[in-house]
Backbone and ligand atoms as CSV (ligand in chain L), in Angstrom:
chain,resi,resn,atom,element,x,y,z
A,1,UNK,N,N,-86.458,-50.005,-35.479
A,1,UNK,CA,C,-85.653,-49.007,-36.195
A,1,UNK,C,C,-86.317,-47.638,-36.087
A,2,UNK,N,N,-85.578,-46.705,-35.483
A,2,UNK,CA,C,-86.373,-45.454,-35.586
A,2,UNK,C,C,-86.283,-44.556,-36.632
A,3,UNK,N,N,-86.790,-43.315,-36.857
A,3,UNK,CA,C,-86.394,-42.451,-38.511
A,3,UNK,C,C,-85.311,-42.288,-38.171
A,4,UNK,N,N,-84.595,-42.190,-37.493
A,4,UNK,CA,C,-82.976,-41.295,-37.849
A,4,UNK,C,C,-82.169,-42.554,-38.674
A,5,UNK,N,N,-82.516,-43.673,-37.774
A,5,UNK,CA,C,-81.947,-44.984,-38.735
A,5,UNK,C,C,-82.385,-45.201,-39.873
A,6,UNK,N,N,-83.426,-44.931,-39.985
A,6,UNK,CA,C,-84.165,-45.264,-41.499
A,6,UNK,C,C,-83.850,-44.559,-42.535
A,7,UNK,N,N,-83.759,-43.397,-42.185
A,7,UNK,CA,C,-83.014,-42.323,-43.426
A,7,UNK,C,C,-81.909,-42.639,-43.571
A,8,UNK,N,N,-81.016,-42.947,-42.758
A,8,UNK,CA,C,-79.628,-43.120,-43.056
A,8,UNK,C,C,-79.466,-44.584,-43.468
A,9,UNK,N,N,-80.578,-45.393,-43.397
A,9,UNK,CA,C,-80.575,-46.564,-44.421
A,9,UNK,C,C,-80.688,-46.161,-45.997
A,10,UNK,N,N,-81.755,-45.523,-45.952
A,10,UNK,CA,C,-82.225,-45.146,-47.226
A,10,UNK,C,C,-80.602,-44.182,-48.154
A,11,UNK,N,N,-80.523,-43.167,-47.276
A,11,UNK,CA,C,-79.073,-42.261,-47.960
A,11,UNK,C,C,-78.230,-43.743,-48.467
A,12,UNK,N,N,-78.022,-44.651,-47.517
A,12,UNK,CA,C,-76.559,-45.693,-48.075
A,12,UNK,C,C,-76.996,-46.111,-48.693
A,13,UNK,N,N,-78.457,-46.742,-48.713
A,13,UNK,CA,C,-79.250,-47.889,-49.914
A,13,UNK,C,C,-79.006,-47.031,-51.390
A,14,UNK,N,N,-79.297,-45.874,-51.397
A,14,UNK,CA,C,-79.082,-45.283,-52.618
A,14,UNK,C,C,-77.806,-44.893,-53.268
A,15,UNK,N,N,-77.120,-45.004,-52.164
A,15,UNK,CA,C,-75.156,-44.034,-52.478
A,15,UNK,C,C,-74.850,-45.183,-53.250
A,16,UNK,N,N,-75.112,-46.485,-52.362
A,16,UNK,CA,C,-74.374,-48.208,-53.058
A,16,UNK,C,C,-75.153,-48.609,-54.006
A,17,UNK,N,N,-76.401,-48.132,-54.214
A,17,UNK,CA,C,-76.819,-48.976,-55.817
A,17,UNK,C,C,-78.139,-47.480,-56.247
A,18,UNK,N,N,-77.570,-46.733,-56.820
A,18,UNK,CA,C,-78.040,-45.488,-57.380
A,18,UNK,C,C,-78.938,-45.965,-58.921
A,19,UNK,N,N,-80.121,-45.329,-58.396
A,19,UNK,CA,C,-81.778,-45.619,-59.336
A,19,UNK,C,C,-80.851,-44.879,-60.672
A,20,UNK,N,N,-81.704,-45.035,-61.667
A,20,UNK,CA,C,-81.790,-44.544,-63.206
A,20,UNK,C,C,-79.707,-43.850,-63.366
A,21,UNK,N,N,-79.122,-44.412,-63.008
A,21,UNK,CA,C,-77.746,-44.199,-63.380
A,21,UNK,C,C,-76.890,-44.619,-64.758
A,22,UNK,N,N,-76.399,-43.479,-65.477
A,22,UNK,CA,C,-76.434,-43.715,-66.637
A,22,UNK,C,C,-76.803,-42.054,-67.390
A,23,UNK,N,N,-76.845,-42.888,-68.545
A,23,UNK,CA,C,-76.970,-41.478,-69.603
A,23,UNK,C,C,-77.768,-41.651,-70.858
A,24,UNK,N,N,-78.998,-41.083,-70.815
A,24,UNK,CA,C,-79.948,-40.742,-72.374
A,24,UNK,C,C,-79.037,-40.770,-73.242
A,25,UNK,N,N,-79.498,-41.182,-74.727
A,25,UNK,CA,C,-78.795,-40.829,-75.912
A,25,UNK,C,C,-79.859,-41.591,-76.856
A,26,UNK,N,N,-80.350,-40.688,-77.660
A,26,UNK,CA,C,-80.241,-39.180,-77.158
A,26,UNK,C,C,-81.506,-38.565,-76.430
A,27,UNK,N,N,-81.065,-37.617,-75.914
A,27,UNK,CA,C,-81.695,-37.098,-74.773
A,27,UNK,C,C,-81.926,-35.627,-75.233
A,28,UNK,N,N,-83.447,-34.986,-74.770
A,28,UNK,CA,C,-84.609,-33.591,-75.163
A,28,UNK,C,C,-83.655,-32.746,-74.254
A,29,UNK,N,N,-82.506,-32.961,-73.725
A,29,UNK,CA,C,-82.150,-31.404,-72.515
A,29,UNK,C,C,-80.865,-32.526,-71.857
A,30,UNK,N,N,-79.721,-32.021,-71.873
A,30,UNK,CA,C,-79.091,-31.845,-70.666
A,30,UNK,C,C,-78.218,-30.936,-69.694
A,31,UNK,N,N,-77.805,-30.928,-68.518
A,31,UNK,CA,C,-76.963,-29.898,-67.894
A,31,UNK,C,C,-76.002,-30.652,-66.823
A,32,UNK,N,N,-75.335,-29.621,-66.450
A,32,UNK,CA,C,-74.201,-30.285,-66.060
A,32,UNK,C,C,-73.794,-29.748,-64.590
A,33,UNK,N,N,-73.955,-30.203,-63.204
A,33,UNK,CA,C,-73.931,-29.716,-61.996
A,33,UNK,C,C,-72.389,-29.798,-61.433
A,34,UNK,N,N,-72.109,-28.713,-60.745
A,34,UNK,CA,C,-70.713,-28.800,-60.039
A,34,UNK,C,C,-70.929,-28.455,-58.536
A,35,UNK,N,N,-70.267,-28.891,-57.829
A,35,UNK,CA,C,-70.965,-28.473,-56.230
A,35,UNK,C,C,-68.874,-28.189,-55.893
A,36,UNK,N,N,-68.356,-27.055,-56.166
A,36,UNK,CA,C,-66.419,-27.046,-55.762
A,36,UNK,C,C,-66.370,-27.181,-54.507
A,37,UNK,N,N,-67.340,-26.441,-53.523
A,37,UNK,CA,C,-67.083,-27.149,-52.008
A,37,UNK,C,C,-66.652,-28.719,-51.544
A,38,UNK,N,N,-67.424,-29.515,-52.254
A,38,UNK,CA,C,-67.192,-30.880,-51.813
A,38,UNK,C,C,-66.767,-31.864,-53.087
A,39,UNK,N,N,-66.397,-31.108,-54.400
A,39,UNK,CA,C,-66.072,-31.961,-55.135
A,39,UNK,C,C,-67.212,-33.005,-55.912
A,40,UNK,N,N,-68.238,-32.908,-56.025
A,40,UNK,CA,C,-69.462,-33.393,-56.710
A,40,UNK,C,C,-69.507,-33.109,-57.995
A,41,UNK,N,N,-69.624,-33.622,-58.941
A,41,UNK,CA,C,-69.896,-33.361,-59.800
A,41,UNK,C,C,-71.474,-34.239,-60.896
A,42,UNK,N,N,-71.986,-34.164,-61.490
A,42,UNK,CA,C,-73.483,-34.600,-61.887
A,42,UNK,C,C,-73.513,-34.179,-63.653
A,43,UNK,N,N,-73.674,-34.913,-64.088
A,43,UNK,CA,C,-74.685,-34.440,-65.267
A,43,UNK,C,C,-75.860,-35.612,-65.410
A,44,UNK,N,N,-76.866,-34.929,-65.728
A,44,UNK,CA,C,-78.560,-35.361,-66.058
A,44,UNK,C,C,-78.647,-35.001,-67.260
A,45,UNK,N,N,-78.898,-36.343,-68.407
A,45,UNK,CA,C,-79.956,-36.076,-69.407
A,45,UNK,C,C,-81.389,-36.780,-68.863
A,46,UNK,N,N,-82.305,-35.951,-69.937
A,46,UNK,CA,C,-83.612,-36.118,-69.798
A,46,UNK,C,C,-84.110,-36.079,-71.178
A,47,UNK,N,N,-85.629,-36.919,-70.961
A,47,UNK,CA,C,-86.457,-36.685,-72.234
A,47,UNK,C,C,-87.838,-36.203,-71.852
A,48,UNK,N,N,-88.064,-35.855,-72.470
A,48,UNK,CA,C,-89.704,-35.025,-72.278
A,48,UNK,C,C,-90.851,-35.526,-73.361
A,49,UNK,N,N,-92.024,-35.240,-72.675
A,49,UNK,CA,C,-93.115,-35.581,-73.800
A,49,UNK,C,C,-94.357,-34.502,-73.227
A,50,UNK,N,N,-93.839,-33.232,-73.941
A,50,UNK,CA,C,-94.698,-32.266,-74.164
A,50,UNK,C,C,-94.440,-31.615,-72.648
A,51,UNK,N,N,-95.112,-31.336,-71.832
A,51,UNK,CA,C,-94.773,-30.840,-70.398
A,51,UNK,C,C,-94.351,-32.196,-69.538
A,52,UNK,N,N,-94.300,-33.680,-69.931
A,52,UNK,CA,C,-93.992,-34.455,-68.703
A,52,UNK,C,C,-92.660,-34.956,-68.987
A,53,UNK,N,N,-91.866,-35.351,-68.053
A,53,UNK,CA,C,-90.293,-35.519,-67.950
A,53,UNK,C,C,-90.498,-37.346,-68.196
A,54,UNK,N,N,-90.011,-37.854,-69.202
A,54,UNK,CA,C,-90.658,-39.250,-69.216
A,54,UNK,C,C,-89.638,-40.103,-68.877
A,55,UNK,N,N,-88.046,-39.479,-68.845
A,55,UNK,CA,C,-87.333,-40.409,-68.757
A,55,UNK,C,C,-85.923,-39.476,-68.407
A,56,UNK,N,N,-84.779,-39.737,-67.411
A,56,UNK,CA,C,-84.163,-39.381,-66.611
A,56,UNK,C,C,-82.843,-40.013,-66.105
A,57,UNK,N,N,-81.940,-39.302,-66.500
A,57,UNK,CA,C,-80.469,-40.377,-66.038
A,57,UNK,C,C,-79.618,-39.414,-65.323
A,58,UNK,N,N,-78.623,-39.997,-64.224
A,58,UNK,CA,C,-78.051,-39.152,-64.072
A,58,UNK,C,C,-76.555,-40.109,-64.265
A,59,UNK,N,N,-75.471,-39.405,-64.058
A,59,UNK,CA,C,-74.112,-39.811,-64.106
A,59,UNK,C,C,-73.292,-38.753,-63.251
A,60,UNK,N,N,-72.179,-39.426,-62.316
A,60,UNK,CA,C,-71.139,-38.488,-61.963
A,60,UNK,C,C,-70.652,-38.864,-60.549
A,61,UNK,N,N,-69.808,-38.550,-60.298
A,61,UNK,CA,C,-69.261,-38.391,-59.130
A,61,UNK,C,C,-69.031,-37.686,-57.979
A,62,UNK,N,N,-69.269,-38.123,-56.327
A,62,UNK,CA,C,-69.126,-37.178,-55.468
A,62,UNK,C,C,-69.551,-38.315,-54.198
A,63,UNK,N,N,-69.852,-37.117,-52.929
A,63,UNK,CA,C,-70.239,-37.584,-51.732
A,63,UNK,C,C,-71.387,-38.621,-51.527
A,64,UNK,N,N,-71.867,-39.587,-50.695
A,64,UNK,CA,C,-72.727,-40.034,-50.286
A,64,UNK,C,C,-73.729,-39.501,-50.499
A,65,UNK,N,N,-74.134,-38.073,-49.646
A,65,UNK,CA,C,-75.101,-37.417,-49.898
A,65,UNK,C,C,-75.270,-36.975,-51.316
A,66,UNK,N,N,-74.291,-36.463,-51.847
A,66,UNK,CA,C,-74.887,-36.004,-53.256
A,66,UNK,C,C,-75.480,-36.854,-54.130
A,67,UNK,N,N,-74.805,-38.489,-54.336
A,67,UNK,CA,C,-75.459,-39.655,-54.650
A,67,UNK,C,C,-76.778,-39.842,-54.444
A,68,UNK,N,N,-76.949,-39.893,-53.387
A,68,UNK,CA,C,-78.675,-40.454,-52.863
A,68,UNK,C,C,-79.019,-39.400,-53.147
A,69,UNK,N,N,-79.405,-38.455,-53.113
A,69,UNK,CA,C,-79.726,-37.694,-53.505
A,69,UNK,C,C,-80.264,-37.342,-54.898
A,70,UNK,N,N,-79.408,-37.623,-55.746
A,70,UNK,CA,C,-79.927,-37.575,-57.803
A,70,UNK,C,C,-80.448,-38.954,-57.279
A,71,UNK,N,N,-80.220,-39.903,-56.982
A,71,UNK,CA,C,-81.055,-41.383,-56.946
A,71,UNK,C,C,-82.439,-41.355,-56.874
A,72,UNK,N,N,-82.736,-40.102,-55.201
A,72,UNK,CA,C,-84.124,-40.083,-54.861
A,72,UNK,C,C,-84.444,-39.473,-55.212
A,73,UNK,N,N,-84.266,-38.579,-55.808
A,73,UNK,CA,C,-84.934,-37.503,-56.751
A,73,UNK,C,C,-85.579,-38.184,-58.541
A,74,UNK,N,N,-84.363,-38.799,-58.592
A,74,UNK,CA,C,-84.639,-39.405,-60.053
A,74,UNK,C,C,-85.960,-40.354,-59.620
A,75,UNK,N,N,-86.221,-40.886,-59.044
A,75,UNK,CA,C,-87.310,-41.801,-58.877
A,75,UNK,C,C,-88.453,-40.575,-58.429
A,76,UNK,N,N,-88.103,-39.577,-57.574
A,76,UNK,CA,C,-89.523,-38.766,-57.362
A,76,UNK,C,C,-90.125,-37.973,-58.574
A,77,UNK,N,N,-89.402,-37.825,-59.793
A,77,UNK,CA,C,-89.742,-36.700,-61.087
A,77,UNK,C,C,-89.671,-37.770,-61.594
A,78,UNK,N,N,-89.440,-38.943,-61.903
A,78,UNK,CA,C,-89.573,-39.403,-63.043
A,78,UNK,C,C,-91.499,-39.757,-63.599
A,79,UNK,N,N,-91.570,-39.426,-64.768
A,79,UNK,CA,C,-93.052,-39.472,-64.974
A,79,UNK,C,C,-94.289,-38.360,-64.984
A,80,UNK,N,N,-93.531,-37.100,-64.116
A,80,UNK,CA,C,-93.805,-35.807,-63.359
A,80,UNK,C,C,-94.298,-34.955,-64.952
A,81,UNK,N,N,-94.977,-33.896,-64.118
A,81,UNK,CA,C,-95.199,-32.836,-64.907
A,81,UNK,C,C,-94.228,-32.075,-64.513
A,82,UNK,N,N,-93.774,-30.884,-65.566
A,82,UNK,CA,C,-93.108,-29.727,-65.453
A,82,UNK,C,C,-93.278,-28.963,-63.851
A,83,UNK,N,N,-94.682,-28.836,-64.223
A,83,UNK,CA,C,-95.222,-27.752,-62.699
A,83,UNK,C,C,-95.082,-28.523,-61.274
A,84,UNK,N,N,-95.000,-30.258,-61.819
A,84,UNK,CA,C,-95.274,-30.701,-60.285
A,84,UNK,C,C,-93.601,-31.115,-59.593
A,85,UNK,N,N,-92.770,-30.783,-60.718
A,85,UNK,CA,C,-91.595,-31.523,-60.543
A,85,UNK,C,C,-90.859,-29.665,-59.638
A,86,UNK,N,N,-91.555,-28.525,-60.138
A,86,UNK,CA,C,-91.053,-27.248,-59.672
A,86,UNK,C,C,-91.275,-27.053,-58.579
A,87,UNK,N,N,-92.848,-27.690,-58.003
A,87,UNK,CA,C,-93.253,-27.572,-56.718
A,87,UNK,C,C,-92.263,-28.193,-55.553
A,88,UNK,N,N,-92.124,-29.382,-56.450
A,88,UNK,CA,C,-91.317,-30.741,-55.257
A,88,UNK,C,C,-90.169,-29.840,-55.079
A,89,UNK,N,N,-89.344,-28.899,-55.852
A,89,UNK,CA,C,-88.176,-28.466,-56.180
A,89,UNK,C,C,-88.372,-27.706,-55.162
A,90,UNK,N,N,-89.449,-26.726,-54.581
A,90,UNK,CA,C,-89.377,-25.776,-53.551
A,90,UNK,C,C,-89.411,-26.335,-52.283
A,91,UNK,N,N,-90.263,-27.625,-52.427
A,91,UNK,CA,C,-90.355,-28.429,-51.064
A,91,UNK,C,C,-89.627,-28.601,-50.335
A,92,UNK,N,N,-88.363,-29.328,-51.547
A,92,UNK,CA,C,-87.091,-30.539,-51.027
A,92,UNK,C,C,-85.974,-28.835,-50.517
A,93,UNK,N,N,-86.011,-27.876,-51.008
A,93,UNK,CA,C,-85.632,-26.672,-50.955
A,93,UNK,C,C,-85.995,-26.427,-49.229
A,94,UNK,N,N,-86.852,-26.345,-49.383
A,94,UNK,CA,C,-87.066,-25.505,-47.732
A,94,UNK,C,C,-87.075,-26.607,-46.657
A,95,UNK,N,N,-87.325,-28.012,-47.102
A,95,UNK,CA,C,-86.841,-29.299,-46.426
A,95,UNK,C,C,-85.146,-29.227,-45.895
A,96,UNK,N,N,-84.330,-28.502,-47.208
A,96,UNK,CA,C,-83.082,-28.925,-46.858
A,96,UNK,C,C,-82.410,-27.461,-46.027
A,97,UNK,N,N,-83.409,-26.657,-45.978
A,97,UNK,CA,C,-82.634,-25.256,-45.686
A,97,UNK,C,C,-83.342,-25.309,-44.568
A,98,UNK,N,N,-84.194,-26.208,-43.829
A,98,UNK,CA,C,-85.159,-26.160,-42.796
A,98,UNK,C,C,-86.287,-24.754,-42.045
A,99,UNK,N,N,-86.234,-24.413,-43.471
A,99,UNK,CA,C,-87.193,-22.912,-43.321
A,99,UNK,C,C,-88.500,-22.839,-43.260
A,100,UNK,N,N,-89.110,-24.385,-43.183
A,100,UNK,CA,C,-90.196,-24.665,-42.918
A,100,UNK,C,C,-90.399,-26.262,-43.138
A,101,UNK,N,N,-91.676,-26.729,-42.017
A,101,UNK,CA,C,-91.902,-27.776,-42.275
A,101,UNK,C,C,-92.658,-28.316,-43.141
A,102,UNK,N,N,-91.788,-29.571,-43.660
A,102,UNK,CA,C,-92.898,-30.417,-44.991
A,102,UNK,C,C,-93.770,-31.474,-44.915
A,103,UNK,N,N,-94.812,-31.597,-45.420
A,103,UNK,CA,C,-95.084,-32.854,-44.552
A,103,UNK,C,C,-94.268,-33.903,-45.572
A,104,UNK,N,N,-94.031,-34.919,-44.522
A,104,UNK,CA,C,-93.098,-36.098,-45.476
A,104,UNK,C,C,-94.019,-37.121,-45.864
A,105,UNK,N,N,-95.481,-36.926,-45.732
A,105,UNK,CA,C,-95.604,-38.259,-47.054
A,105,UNK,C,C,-96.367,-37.423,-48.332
A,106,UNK,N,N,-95.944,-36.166,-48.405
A,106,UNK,CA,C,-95.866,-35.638,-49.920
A,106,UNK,C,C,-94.694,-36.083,-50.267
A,107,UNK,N,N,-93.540,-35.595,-49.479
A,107,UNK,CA,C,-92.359,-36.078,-49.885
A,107,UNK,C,C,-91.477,-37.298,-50.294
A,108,UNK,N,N,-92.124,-38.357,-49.146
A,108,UNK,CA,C,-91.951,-39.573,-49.691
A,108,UNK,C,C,-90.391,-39.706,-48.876
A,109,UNK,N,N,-90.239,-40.913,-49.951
A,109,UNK,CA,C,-88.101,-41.190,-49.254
A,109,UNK,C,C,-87.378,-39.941,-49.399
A,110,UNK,N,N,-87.774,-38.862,-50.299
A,110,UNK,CA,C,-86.919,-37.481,-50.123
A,110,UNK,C,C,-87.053,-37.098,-48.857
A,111,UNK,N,N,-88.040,-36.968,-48.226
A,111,UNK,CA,C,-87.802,-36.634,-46.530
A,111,UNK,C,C,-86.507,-37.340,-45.868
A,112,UNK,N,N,-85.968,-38.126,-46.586
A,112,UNK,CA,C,-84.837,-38.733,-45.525
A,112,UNK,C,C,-83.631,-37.971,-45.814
A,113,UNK,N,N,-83.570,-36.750,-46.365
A,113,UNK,CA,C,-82.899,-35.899,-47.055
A,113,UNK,C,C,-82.612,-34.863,-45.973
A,114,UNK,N,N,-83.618,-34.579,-44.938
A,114,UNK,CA,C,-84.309,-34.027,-44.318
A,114,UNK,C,C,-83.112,-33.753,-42.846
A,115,UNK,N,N,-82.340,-34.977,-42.605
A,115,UNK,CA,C,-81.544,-34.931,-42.086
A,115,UNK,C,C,-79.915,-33.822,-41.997
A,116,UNK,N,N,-79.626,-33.313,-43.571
A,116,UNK,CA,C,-78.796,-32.372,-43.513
A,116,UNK,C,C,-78.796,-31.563,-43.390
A,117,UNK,N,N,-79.910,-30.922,-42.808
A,117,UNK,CA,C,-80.156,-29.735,-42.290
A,117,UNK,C,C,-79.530,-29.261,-40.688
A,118,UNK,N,N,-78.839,-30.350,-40.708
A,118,UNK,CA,C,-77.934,-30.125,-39.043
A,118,UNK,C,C,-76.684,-29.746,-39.757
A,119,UNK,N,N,-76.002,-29.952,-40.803
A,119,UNK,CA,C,-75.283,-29.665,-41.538
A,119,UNK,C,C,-74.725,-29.349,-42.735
A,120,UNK,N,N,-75.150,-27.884,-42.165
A,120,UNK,CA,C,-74.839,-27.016,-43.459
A,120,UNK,C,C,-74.205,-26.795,-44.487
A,121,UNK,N,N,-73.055,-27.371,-44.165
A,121,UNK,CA,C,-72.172,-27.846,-45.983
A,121,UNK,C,C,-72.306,-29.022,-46.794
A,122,UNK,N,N,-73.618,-29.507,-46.013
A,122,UNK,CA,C,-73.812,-30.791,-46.947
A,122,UNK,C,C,-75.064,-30.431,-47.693
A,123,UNK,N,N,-75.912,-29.081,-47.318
A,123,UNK,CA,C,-77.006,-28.641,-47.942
A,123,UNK,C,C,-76.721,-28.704,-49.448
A,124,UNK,N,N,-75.644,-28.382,-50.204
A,124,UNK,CA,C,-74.943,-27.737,-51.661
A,124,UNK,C,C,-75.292,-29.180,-51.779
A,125,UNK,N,N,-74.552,-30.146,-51.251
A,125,UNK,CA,C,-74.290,-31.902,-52.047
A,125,UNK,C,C,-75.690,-32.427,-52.062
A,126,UNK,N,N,-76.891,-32.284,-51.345
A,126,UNK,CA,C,-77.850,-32.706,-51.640
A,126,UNK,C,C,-78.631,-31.946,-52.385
A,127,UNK,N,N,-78.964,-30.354,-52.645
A,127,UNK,CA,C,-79.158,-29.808,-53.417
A,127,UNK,C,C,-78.669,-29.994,-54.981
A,128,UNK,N,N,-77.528,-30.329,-55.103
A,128,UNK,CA,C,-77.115,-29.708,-56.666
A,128,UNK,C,C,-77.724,-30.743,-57.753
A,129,UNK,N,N,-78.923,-32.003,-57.752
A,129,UNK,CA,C,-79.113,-32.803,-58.374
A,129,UNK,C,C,-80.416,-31.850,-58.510
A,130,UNK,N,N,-80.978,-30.963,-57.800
A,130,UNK,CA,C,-82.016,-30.657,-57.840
A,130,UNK,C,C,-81.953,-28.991,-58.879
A,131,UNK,N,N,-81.022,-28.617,-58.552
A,131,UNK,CA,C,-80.375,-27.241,-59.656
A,131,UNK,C,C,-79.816,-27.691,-60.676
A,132,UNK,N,N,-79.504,-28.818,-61.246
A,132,UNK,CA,C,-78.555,-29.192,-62.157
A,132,UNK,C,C,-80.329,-29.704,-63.075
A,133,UNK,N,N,-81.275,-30.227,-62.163
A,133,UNK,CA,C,-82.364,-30.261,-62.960
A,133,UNK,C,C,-83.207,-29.411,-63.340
A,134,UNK,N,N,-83.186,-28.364,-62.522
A,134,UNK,CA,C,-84.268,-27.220,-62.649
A,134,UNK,C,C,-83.057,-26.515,-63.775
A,135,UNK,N,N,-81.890,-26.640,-64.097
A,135,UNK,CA,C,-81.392,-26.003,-65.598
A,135,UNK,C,C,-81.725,-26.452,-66.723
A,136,UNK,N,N,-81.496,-28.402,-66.590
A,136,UNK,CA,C,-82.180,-28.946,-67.596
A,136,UNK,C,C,-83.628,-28.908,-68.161
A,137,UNK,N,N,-84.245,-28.388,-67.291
A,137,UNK,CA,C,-85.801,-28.501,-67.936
A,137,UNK,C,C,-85.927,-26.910,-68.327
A,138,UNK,N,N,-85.034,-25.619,-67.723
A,138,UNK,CA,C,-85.413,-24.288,-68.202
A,138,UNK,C,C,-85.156,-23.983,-69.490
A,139,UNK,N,N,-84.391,-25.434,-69.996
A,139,UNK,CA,C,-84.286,-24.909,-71.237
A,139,UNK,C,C,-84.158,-26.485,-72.380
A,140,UNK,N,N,-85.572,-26.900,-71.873
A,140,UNK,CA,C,-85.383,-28.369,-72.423
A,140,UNK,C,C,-85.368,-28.710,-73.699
A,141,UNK,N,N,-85.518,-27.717,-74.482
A,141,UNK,CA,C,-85.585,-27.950,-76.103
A,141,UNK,C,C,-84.443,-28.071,-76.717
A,142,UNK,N,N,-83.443,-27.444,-76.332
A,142,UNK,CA,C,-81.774,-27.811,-76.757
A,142,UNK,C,C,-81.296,-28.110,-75.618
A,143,UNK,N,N,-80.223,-29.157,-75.840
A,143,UNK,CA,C,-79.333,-29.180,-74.575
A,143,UNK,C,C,-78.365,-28.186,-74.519
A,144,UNK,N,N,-78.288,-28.279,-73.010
A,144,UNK,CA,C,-77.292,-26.504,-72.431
A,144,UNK,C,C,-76.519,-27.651,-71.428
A,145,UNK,N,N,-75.609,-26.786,-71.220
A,145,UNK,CA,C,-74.392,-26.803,-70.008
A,145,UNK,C,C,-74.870,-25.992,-69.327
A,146,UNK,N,N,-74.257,-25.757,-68.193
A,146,UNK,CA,C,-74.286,-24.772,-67.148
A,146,UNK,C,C,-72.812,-24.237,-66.936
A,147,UNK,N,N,-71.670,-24.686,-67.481
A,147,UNK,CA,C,-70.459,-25.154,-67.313
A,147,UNK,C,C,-69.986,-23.500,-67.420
L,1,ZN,ZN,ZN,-70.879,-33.618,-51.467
């Protein structure tokens, strides 16, 4: 199996049975992601314990990619500090906009993400699990919408 197969194992493994799916209650922060290009939609609650994100759900509907995507992400922050979950946020960022290379075993199974960078309107659907989180934690003491 080479990587191009392997990622695109990993994207379906996650689209058909999606990690931490579901919803906190109650939950330290949530927000609410819309991607109108492709019809995605996301909301993430979360709980926190002091700066670390201890616990993480997401819910919603959309593309393949946008799926795997909150899946592999939810498993890479879960447990995370604030600062380390912002870093990954710039990583998976310039991973998906291909503005530089990452190495992928910081990244882990998010490198298999790595692939939509041949196509550019799927950048938004794998991104928006990652903006829909960086809202929830900017303001994790009350829950906010983004709506
Ligand atoms: Zn999409």
């Amino acid at each position: 199996m080479d990587l191009k197969e392997l990622y695109r194992e990993v994207i379906l493994d996650h689209n058909r049975s999606p990690r931490n799916f579901g919803r906190l209650d109650p939950a330290d922060a949530t927000a609410a992601g819309r991607n109108p290009l492709c019809g995605d939609v996301l909301d993430i609650t979360l709980r926190m314990q002091g700066d670390r994100l201890t616990d993480l759900r997401f819910e919603g509907q959309g593309c393949a990619i946008s799926m795997a995507s909150a899946s592999l992400m939810s498993e890479a922050v879960k447990g995370r500090r604030r600062d380390e979950i912002e870093r990954l946020y710039g990583e998976v960022h310039a991973l998906l906009t291909g503005r530089e290379s990452v190495g992928e075993r910081e990244l882990g199974k998010l490198a298999a993400l790595g692939g939509v960078v041949q196509f550019p309107a799927r950048v938004k659907c794998a991104s928006l699990c990652w903006h829909t989180l960086h809202a929830a934690l900017a303001d994790a003491k009350a829950p906010v919408s983004t709506e």
